[in-house]
N, C-alpha and C positions, 0 to 999 in steps of 0.2 A: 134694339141691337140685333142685327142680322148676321148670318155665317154662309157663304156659299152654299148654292146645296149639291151635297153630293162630296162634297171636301174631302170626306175621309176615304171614300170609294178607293180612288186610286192607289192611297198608304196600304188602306187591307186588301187589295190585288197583289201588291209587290210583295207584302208578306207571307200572304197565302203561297204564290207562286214561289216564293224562295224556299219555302217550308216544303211544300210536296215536291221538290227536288230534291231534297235531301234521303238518303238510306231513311231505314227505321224511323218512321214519321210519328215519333209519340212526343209529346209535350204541350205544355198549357199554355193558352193568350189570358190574358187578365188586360181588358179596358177600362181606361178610368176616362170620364167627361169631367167637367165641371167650368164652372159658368161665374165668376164673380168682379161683378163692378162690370168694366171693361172687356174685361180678359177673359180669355174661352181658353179652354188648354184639355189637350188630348194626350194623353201616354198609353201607349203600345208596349208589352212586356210578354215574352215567349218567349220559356223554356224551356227546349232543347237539347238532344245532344248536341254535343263538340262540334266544330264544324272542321270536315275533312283536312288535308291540305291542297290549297288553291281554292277553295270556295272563302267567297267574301261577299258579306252584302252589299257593306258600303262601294262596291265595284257594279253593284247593279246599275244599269243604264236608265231604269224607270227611275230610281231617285233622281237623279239629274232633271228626267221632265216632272216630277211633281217639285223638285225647290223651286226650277224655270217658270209654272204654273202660279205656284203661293205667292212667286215675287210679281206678277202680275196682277193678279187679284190686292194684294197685301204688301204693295211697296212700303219697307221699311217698316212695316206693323207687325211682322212676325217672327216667330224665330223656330229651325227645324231643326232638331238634334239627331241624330242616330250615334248609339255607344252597342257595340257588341262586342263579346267575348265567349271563354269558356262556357257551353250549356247556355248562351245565353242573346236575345235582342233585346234592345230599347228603345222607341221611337216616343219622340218628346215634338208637339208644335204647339206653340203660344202664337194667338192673336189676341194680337188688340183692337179691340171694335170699337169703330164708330156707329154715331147714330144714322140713319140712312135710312131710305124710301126704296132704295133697293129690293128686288126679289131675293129672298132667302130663306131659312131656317130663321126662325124668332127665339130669341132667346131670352126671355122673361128676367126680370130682375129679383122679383119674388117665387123661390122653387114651390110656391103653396101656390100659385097662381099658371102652372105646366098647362101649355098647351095642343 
């Protein structure tokens, strides 16, 4: 099972750059990977202050080319979330992999067998 390489590059640019825009740049990212069966699934979670008024992420214009992006690589195999609020982002993408000869990232069936 393969994953684009470079996939998440773009998600952690738009966040980093939405984040060093903001006042007061203190708060935590916590990344989670994980890999089962099929399905590859990334969540993205930074905490934050508030976000002013008129600042919004979901109004950023890189999200729009990275969904335009995943739906070309991952027609109909993926799904991209973003939830923000109070103190708070969430970015959630689920693929589902096929098996492929494709260049990528390899993604092992058995987490004892990392490559």
């Amino acid at each position: 099972l393969t994953i684009a390489p470079l996939i998440l590059l773009p998600i952690l640019e738009c966040v980093f750059e939405q984040f060093s825009q903001q006042q007061g740049g203190e708060g935590m990212l916590q990344l989670r990977l994980s890999a089962s069966g099929d399905q590859f699934r990334f969540v993205l979670h930074l905490t934050t202050r508030p976000p002013m008024p008129g600042e919004s992420f979901s109004a950023n214009p890189r999200l729009a080319q990275i969904r335009k992006h995943l739906q070309s690589l991952y027609p109909d195999a993926h799904r991209f979330t973003t939830q923000s609020g109070a103190g708070f982002l969430e970015i959630e993408l689920q693929i589902r992999l096929k098996e492929t000869s494709s260049p990528g990232l390899s993604l092992n069936k058995n987490p004892s067998m990392a490559t």
